[in-house]
N, CA, C and O atoms as a Maestro MAE file, in Angstrom:
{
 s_m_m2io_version
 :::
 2.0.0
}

f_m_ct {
 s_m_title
 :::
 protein
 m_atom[296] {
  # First column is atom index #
  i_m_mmod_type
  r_m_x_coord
  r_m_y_coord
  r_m_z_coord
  i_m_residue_number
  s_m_chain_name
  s_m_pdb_residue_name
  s_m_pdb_atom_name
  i_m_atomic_number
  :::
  1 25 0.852 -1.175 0.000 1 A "UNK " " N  " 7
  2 3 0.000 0.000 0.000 1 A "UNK " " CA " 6
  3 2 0.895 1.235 0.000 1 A "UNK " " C  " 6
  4 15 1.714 1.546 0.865 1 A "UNK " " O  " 8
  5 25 0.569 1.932 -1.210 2 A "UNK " " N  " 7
  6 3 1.497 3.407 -1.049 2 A "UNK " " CA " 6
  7 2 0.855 4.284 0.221 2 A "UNK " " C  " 6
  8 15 -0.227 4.104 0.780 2 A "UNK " " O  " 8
  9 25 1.651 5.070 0.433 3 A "UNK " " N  " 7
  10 3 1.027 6.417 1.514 3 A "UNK " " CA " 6
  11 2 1.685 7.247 0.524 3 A "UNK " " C  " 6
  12 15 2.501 6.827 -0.296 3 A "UNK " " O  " 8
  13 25 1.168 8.816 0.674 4 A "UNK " " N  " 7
  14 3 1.648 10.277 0.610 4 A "UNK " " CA " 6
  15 2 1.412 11.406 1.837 4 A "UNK " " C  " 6
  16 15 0.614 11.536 2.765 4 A "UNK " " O  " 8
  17 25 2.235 11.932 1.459 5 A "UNK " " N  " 7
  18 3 2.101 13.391 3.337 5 A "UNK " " CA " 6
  19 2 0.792 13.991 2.234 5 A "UNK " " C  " 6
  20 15 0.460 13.930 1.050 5 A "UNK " " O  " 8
  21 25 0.294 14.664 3.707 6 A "UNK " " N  " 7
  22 3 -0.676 15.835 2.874 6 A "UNK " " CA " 6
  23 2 -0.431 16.813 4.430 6 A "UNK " " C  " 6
  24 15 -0.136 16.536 5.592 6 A "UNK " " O  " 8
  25 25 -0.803 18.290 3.518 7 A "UNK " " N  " 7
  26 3 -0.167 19.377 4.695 7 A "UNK " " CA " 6
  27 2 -1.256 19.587 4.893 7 A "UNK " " C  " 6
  28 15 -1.889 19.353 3.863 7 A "UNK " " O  " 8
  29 25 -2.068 20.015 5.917 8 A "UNK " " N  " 7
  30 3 -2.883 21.058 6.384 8 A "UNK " " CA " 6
  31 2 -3.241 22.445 5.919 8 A "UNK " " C  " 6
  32 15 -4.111 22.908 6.657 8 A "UNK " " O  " 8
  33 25 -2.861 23.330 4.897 9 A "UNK " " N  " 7
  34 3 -2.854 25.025 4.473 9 A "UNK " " CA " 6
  35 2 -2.912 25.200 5.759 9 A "UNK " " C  " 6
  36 15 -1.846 25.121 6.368 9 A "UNK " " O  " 8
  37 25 -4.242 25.501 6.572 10 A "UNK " " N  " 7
  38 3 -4.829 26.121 7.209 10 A "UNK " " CA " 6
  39 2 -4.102 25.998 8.978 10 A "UNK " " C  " 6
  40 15 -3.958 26.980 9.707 10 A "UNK " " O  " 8
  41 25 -3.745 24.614 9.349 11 A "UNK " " N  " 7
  42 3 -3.574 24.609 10.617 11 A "UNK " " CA " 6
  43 2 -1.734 24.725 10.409 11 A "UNK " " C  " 6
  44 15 -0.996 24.615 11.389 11 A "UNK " " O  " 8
  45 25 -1.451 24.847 9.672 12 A "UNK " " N  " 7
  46 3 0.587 24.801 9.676 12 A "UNK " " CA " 6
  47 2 0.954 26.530 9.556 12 A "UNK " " C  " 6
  48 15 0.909 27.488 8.784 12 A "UNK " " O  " 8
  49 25 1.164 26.307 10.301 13 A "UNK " " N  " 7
  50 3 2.350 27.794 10.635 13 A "UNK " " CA " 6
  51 2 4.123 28.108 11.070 13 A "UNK " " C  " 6
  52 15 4.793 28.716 11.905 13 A "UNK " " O  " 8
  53 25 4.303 27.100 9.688 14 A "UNK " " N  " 7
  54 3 5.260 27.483 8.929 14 A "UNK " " CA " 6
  55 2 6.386 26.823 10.254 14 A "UNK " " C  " 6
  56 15 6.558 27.690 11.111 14 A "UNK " " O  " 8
  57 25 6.991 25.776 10.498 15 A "UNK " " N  " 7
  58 3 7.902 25.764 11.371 15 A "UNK " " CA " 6
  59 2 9.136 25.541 11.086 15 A "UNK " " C  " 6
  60 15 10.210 25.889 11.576 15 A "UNK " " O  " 8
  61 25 8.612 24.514 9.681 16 A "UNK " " N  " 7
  62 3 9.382 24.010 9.355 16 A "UNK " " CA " 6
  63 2 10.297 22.438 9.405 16 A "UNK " " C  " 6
  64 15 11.114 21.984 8.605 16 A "UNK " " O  " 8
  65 25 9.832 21.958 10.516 17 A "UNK " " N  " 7
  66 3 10.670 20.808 11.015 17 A "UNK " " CA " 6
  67 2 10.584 19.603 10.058 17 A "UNK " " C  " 6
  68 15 11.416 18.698 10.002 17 A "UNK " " O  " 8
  69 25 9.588 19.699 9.393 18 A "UNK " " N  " 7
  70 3 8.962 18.645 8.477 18 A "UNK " " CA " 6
  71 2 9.336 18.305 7.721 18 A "UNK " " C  " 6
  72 15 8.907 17.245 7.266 18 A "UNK " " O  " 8
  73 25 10.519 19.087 7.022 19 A "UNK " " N  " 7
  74 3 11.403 19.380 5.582 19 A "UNK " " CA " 6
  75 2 12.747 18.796 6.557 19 A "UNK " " C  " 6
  76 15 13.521 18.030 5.984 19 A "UNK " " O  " 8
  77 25 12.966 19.070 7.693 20 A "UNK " " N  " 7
  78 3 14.074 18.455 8.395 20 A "UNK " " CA " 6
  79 2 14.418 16.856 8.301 20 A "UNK " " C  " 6
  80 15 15.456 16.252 8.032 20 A "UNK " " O  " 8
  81 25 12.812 16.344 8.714 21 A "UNK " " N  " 7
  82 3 12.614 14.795 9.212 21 A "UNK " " CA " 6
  83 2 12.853 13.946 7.175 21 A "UNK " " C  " 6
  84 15 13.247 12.832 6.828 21 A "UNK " " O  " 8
  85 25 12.377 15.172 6.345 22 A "UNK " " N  " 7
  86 3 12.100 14.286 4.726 22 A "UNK " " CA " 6
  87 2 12.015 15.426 3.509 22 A "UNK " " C  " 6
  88 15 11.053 15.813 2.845 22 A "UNK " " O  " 8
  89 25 13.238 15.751 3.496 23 A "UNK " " N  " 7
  90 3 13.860 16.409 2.554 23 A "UNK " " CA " 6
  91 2 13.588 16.292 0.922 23 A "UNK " " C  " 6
  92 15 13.554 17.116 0.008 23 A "UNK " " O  " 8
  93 25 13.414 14.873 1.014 24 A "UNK " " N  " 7
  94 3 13.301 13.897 -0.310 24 A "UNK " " CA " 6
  95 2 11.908 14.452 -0.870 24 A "UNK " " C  " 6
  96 15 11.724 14.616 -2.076 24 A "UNK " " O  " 8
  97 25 10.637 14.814 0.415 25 A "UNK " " N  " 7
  98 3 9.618 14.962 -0.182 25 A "UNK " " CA " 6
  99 2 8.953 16.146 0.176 25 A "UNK " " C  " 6
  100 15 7.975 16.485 -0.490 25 A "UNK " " O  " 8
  101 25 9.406 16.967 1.319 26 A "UNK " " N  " 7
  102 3 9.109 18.687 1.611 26 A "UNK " " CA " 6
  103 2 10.108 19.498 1.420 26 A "UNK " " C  " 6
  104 15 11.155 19.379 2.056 26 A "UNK " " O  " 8
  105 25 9.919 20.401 0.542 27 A "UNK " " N  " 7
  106 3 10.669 21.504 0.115 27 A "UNK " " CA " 6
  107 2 10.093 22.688 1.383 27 A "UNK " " C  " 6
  108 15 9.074 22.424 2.021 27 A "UNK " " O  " 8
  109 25 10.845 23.928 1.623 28 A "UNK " " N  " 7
  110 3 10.049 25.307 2.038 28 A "UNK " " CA " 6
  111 2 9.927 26.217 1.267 28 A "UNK " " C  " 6
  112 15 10.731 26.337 0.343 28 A "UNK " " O  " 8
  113 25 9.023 26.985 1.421 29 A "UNK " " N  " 7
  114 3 8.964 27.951 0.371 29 A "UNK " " CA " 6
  115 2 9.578 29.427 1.343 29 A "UNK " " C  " 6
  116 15 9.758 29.362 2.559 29 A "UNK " " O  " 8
  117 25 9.810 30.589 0.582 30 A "UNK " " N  " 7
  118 3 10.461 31.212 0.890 30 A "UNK " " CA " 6
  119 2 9.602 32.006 2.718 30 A "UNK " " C  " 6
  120 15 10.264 32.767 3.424 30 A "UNK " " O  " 8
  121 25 8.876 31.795 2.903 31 A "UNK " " N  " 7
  122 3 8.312 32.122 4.281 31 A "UNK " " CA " 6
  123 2 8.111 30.912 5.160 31 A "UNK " " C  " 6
  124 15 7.350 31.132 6.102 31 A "UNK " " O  " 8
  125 25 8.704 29.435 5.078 32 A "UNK " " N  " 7
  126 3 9.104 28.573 5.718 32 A "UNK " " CA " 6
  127 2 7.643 27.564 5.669 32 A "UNK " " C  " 6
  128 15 7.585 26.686 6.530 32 A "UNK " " O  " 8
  129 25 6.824 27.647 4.973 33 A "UNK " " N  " 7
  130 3 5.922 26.560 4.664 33 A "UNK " " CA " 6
  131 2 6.135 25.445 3.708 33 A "UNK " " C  " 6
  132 15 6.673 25.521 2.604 33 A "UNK " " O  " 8
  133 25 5.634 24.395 4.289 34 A "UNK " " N  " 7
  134 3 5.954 23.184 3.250 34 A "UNK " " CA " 6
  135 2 5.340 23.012 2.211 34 A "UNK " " C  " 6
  136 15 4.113 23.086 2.287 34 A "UNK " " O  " 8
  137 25 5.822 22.792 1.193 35 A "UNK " " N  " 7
  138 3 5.962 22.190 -0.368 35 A "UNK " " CA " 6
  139 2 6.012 21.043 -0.320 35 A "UNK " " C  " 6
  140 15 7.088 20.467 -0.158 35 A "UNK " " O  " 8
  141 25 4.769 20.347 -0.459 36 A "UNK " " N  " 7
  142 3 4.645 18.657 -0.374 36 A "UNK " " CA " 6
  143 2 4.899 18.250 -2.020 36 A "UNK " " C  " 6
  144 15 4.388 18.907 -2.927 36 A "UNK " " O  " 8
  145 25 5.933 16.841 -2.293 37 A "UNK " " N  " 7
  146 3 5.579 16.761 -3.540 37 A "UNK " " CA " 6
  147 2 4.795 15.550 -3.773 37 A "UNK " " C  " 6
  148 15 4.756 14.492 -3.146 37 A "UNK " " O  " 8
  149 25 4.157 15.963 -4.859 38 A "UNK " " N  " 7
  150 3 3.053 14.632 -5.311 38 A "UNK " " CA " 6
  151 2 3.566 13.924 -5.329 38 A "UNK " " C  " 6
  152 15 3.939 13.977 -6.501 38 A "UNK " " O  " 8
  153 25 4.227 12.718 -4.746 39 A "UNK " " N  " 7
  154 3 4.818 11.640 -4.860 39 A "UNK " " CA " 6
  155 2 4.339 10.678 -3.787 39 A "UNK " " C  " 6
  156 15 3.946 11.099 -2.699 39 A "UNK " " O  " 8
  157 25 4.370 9.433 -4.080 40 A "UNK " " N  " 7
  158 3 4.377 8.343 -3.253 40 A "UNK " " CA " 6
  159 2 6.008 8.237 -2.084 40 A "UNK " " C  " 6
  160 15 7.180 8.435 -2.402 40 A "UNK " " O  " 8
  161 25 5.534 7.933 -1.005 41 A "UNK " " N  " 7
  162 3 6.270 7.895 0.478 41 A "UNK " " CA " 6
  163 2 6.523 6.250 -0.173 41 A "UNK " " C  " 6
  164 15 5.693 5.351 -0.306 41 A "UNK " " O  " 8
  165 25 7.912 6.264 -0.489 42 A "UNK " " N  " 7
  166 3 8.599 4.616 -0.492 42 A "UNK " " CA " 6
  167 2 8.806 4.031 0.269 42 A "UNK " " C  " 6
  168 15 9.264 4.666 1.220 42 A "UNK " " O  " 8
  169 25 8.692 2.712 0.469 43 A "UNK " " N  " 7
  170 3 9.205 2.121 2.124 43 A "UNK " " CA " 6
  171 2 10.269 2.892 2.573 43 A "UNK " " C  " 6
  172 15 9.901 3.629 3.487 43 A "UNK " " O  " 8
  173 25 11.433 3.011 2.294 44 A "UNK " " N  " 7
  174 3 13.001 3.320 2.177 44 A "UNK " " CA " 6
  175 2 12.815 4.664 3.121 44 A "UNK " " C  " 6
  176 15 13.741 4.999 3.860 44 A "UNK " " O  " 8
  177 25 11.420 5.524 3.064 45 A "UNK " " N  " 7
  178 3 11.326 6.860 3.403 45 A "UNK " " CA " 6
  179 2 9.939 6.779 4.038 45 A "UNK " " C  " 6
  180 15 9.207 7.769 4.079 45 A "UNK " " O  " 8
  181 25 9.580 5.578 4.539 46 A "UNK " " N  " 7
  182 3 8.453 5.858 5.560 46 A "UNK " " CA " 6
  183 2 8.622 6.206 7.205 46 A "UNK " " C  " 6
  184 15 7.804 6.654 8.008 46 A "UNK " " O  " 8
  185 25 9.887 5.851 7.345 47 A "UNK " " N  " 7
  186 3 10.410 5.896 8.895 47 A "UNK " " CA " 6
  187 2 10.407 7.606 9.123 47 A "UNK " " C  " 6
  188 15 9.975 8.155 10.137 47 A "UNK " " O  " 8
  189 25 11.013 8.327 7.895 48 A "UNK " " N  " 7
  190 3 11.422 9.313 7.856 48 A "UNK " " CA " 6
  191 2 10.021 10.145 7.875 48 A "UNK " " C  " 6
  192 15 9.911 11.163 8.557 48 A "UNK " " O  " 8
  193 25 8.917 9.615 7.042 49 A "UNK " " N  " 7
  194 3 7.738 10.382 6.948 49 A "UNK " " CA " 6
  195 2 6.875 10.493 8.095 49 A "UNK " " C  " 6
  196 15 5.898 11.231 8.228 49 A "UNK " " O  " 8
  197 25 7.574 9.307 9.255 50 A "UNK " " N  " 7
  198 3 5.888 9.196 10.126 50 A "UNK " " CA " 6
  199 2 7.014 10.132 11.200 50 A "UNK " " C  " 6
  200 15 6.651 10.934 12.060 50 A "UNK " " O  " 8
  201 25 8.368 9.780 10.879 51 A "UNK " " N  " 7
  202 3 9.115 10.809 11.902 51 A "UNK " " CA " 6
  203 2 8.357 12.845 11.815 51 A "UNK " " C  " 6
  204 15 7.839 13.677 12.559 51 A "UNK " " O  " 8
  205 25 8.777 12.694 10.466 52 A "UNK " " N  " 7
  206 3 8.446 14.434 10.385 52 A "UNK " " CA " 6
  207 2 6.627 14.286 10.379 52 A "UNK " " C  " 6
  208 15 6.153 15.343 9.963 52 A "UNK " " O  " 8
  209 25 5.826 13.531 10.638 53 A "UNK " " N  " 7
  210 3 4.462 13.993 11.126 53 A "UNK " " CA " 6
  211 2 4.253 13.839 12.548 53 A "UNK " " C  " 6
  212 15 3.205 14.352 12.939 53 A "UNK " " O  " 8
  213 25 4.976 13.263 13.449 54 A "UNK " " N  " 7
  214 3 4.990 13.185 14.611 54 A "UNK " " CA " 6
  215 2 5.646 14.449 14.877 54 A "UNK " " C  " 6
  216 15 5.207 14.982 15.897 54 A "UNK " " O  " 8
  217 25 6.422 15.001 14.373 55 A "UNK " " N  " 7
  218 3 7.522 16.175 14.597 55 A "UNK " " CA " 6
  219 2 6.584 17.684 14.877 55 A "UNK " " C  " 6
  220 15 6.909 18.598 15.635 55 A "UNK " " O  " 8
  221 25 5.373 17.606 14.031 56 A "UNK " " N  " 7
  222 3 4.603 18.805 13.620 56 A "UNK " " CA " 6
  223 2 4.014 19.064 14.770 56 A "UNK " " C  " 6
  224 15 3.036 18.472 15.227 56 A "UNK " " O  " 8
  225 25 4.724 20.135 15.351 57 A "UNK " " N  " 7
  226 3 4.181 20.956 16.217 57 A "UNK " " CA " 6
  227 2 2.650 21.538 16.083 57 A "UNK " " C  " 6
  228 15 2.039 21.856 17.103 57 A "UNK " " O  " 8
  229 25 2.133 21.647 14.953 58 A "UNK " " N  " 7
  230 3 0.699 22.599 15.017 58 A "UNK " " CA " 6
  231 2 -0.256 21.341 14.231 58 A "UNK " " C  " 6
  232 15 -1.344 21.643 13.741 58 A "UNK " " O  " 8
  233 25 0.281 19.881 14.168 59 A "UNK " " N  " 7
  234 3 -0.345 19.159 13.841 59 A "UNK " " CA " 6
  235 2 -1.256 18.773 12.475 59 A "UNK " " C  " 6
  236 15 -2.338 18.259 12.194 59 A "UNK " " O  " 8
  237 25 -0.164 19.329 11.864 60 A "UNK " " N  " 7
  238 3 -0.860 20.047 10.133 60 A "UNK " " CA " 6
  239 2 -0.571 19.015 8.928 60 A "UNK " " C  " 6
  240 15 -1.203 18.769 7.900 60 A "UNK " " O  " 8
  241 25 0.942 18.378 9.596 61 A "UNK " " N  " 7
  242 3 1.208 17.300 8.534 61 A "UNK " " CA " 6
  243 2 0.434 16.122 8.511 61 A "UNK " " C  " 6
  244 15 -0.198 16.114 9.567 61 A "UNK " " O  " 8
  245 25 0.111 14.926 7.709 62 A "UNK " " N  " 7
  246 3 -0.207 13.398 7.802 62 A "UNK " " CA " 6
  247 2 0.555 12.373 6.983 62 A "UNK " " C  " 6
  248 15 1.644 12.539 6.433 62 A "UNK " " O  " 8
  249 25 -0.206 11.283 6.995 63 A "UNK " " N  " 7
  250 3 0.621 10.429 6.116 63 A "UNK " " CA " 6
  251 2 -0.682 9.699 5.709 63 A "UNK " " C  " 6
  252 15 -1.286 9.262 6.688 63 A "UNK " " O  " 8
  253 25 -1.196 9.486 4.665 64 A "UNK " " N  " 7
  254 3 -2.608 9.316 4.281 64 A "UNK " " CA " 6
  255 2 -2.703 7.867 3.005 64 A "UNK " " C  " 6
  256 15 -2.542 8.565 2.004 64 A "UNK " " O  " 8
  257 25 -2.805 6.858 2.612 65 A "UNK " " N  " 7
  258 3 -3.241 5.916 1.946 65 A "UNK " " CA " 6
  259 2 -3.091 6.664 0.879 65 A "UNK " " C  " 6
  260 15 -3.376 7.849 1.050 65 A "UNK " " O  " 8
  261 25 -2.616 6.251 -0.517 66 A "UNK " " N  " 7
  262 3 -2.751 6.670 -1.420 66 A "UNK " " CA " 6
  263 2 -3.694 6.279 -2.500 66 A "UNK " " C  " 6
  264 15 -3.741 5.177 -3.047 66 A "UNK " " O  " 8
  265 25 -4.712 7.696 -2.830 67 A "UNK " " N  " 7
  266 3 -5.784 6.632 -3.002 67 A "UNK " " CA " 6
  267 2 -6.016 6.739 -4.362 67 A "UNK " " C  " 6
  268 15 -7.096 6.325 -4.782 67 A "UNK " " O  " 8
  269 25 -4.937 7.375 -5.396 68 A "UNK " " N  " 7
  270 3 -4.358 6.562 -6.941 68 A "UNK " " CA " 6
  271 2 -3.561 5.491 -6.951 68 A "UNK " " C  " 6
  272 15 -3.055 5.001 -7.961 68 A "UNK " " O  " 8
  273 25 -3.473 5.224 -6.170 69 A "UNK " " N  " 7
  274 3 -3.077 3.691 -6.660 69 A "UNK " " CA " 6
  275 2 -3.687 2.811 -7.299 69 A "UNK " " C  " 6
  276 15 -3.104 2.284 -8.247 69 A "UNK " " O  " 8
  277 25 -4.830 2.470 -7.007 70 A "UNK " " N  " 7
  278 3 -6.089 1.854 -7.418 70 A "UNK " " CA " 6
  279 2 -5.906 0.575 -6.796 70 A "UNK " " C  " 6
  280 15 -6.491 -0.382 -7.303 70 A "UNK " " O  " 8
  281 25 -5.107 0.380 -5.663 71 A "UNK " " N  " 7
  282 3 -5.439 -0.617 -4.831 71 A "UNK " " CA " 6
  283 2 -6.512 -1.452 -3.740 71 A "UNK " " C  " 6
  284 15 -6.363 -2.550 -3.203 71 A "UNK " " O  " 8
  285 25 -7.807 -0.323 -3.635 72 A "UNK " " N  " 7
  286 3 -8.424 -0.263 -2.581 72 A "UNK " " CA " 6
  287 2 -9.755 0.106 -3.275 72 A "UNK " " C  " 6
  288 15 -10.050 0.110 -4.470 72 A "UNK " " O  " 8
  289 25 -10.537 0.443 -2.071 73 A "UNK " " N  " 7
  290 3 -12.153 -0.153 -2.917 73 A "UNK " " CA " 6
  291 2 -12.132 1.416 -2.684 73 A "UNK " " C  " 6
  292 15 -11.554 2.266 -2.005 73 A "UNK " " O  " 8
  293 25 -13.135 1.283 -3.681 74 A "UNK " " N  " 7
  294 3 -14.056 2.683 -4.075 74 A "UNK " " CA " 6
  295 2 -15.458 2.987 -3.283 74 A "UNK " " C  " 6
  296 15 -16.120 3.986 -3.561 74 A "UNK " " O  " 8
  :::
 }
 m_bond[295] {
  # First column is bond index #
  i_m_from
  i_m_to
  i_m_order
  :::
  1 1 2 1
  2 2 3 1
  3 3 4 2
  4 3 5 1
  5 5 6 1
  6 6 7 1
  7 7 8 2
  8 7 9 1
  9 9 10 1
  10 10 11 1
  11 11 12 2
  12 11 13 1
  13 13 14 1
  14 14 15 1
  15 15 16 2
  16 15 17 1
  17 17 18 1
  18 18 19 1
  19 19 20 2
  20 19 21 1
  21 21 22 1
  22 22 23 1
  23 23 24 2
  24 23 25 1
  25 25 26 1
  26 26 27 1
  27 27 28 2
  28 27 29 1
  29 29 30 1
  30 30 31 1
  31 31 32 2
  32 31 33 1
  33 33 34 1
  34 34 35 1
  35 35 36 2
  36 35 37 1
  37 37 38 1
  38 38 39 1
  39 39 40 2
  40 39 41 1
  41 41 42 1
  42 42 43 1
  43 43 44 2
  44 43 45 1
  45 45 46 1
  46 46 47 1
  47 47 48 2
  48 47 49 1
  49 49 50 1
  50 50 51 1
  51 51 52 2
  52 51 53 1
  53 53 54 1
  54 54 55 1
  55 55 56 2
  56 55 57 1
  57 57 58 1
  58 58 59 1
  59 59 60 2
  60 59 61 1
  61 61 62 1
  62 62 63 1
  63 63 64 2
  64 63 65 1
  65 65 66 1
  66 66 67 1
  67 67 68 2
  68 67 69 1
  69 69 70 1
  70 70 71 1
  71 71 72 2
  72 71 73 1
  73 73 74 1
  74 74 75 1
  75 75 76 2
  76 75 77 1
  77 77 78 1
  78 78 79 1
  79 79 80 2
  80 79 81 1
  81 81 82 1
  82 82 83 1
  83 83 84 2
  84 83 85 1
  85 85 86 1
  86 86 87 1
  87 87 88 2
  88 87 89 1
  89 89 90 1
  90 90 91 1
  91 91 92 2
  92 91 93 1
  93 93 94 1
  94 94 95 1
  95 95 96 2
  96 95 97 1
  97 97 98 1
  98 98 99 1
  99 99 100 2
  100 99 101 1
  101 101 102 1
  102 102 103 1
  103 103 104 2
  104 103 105 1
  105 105 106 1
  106 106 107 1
  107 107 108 2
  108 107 109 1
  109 109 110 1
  110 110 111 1
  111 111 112 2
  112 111 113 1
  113 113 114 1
  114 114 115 1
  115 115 116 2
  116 115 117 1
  117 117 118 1
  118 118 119 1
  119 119 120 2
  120 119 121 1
  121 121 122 1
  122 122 123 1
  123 123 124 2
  124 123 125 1
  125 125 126 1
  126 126 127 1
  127 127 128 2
  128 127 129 1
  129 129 130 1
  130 130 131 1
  131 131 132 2
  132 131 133 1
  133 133 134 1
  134 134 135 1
  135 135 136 2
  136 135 137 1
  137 137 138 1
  138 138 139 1
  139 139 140 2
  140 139 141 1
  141 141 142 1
  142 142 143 1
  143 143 144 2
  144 143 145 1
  145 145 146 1
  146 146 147 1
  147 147 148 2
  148 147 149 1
  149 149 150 1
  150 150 151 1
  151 151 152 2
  152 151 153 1
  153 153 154 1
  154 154 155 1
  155 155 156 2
  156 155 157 1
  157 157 158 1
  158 158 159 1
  159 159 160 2
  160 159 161 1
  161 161 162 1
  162 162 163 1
  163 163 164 2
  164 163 165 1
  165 165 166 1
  166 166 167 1
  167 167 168 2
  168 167 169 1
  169 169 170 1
  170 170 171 1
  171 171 172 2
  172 171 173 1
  173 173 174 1
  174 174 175 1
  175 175 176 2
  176 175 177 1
  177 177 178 1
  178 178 179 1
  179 179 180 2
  180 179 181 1
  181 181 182 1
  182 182 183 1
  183 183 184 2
  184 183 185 1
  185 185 186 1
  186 186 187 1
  187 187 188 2
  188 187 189 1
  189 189 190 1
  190 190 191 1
  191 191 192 2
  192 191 193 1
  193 193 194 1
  194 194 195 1
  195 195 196 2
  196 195 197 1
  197 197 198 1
  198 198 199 1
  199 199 200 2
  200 199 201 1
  201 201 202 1
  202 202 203 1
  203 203 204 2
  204 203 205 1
  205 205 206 1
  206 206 207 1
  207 207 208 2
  208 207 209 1
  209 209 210 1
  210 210 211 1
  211 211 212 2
  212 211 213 1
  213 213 214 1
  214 214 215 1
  215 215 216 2
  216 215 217 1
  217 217 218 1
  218 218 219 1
  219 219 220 2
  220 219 221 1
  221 221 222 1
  222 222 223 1
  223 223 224 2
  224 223 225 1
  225 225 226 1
  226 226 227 1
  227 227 228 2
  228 227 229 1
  229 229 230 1
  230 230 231 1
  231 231 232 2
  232 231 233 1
  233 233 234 1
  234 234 235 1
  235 235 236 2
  236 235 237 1
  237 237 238 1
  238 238 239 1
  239 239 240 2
  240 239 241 1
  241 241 242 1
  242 242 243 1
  243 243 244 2
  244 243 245 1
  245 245 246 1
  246 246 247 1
  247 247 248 2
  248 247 249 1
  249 249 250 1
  250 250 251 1
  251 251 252 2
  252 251 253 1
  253 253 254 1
  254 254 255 1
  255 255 256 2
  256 255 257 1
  257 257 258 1
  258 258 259 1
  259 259 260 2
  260 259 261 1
  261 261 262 1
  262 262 263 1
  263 263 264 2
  264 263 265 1
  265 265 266 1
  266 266 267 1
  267 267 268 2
  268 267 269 1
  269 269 270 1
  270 270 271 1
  271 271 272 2
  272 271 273 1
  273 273 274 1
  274 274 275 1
  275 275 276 2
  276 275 277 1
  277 277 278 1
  278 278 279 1
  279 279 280 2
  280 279 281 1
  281 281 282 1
  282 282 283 1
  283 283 284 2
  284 283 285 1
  285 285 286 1
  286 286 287 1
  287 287 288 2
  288 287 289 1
  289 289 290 1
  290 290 291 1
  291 291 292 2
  292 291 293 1
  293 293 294 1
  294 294 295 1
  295 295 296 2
  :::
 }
}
């Protein structure tokens, strides 16, 4: 089963730590909010992903089922 992060807009205020824990898949943008990329979380980088959503101070990041895969019911 793939996962992907998804950010919050609304509850993240910008800390940053998230891009710390998974570099590979959060960029910041120039006022320190995350840039999630559309990509699938690989095994290789799931340790790293559930690290930087545990990390989120304002509770904004996740790690969510990916639900293009087309593995799972509709």
């Amino acid at each position: 089963m793939s996962r992907r992060l998804r950010v919050d807009p609304i509850a993240c205020t910008g800390h940053g730590l998230c891009a710390e824990h998974i570099p590979e898949r959060i960029a910041l943008d120039d006022w320190g909010y995350p840039l999630v990329a559309d990509a699938a979380v690989t095994d290789e980088l799931l340790a790293h992903a559930r690290r930087a959503v545990a990390a989120c101070p304002a509770l904004a990041l996740s790690l969510e089922r990916d639900r293009t895969s087309g593995g799972g019911r509709a």
